[in-house]
Backbone as CSV, one residue per row, in Angstrom:
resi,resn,N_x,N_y,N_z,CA_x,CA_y,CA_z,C_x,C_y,C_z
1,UNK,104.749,97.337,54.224,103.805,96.231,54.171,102.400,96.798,53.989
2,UNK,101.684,96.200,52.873,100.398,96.716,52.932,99.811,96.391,54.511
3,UNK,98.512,97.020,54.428,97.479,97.566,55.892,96.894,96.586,55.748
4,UNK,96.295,96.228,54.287,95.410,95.460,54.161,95.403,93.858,54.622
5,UNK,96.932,93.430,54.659,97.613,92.546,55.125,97.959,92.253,56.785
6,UNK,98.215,93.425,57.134,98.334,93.496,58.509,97.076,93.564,59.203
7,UNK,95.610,93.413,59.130,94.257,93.954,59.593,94.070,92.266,59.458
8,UNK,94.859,91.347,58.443,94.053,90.298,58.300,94.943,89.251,58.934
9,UNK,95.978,89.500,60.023,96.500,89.361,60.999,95.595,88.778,61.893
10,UNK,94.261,89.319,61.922,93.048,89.579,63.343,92.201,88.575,62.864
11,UNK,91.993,88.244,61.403,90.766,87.918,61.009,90.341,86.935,61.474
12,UNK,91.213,85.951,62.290,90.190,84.576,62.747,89.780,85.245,64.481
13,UNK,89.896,86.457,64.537,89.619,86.638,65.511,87.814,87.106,65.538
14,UNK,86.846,87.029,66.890,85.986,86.896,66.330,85.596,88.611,66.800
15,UNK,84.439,89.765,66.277,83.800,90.441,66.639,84.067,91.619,67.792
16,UNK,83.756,90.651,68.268,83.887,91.149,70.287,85.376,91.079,70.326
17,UNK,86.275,90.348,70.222,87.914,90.091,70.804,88.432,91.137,70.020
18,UNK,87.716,91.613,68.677,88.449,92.982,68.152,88.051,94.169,68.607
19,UNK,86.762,94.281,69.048,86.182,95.541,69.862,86.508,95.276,70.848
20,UNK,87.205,94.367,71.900,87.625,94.828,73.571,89.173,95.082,73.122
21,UNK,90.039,94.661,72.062,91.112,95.655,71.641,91.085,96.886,71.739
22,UNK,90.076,96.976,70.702,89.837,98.949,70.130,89.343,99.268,71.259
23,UNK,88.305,98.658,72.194,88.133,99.237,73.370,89.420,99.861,74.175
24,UNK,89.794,98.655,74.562,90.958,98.947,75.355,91.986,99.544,74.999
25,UNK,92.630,100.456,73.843,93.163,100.849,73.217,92.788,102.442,73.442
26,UNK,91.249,102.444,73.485,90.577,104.035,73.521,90.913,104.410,74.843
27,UNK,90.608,103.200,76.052,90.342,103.050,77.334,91.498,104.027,77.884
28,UNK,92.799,103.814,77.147,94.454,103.695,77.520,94.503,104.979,76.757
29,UNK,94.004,105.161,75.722,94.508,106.873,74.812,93.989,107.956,76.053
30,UNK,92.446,107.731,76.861,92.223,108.243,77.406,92.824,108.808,79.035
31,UNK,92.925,107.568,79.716,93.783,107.384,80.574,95.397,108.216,80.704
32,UNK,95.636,108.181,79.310,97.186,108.933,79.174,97.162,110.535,78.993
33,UNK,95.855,110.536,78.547,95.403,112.108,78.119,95.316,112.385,79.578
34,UNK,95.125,111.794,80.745,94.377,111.999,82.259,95.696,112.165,82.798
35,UNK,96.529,111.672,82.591,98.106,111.516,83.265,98.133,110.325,84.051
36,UNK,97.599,109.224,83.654,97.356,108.247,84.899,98.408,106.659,83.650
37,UNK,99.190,107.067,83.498,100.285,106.335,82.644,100.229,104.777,82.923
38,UNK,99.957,104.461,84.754,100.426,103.192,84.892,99.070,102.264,84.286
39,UNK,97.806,103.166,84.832,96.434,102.048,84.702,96.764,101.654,82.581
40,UNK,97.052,103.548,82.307,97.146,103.045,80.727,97.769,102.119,79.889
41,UNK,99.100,101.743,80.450,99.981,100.953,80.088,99.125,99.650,80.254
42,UNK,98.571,99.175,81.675,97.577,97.902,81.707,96.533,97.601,80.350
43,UNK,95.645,99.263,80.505,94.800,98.749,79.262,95.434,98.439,77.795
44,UNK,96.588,98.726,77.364,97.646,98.900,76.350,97.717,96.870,76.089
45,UNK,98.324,96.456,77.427,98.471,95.239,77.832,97.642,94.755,77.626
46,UNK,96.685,94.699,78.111,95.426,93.946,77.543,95.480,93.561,75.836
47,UNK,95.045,94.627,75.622,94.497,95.047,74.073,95.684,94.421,73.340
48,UNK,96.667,94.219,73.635,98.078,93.596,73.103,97.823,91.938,73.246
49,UNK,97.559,91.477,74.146,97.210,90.062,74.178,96.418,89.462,73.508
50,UNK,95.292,90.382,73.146,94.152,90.349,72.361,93.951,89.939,70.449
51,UNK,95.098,90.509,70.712,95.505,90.527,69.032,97.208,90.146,68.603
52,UNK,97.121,89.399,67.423,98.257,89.738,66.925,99.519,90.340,66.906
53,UNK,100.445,90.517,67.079,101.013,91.360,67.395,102.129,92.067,65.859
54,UNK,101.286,91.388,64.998,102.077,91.738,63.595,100.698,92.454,63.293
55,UNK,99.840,92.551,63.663,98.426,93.608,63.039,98.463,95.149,63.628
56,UNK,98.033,95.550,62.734,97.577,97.171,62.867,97.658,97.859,64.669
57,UNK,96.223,96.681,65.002,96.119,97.026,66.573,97.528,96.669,67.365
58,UNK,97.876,95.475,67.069,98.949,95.272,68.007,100.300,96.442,67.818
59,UNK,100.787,96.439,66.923,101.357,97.558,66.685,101.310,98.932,67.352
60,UNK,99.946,99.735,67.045,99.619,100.425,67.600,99.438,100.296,69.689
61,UNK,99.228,98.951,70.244,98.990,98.442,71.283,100.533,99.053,71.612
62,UNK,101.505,98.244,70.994,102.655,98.163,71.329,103.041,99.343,71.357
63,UNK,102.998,99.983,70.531,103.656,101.300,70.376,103.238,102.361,71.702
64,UNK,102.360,102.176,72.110,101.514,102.716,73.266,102.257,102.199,75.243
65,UNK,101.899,101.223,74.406,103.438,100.231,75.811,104.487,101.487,75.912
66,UNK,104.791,101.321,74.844,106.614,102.026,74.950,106.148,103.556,75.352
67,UNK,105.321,103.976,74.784,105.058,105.444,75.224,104.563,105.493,76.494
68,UNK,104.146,104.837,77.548,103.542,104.872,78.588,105.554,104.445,79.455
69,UNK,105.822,103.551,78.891,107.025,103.327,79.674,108.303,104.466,79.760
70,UNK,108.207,104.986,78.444,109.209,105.846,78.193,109.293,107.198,79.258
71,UNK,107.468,107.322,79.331,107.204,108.828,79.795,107.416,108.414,81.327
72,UNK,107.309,107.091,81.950,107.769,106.834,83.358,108.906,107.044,83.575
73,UNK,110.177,106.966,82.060,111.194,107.239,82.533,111.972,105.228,82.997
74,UNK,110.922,104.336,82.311,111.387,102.561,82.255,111.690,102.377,81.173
């Protein structure tokens, strides 16, 4: 599927609701780099509600879920 298609998933979303995604997305890359899996999985959660879940971010959101769950061993 084109990217270009999946980004416009977000588009009625406004500004800010796509930067507290990408926020929360960085929030959670960081967090996992720390070893602190459970808070990351939350910010993951967030940033997943936030968006789409057929767009770029959500995807990536999601995909982040499963890696935070997997490495718990859920």
């Amino acid at each position: 599927m084109n990217e270009k298609k999946l980004e416009l998933d977000n588009a009625d979303l406004d500004d800010d609701t796509l930067r507290k995604a990408k926020l929360g997305i960085e929030r959670g890359k960081i967090l996992m780099r720390k070893g602190n899996l459970s808070s990351a999985k939350e910010e993951f959660l967030m940033a997943s509600e936030l968006v789409s879940q057929q767009s770029t971010l959500g995807g990536e959101a999601a995909l982040q879920i499963a890696i935070c769950l997997d490495s718990t061993g859920n």
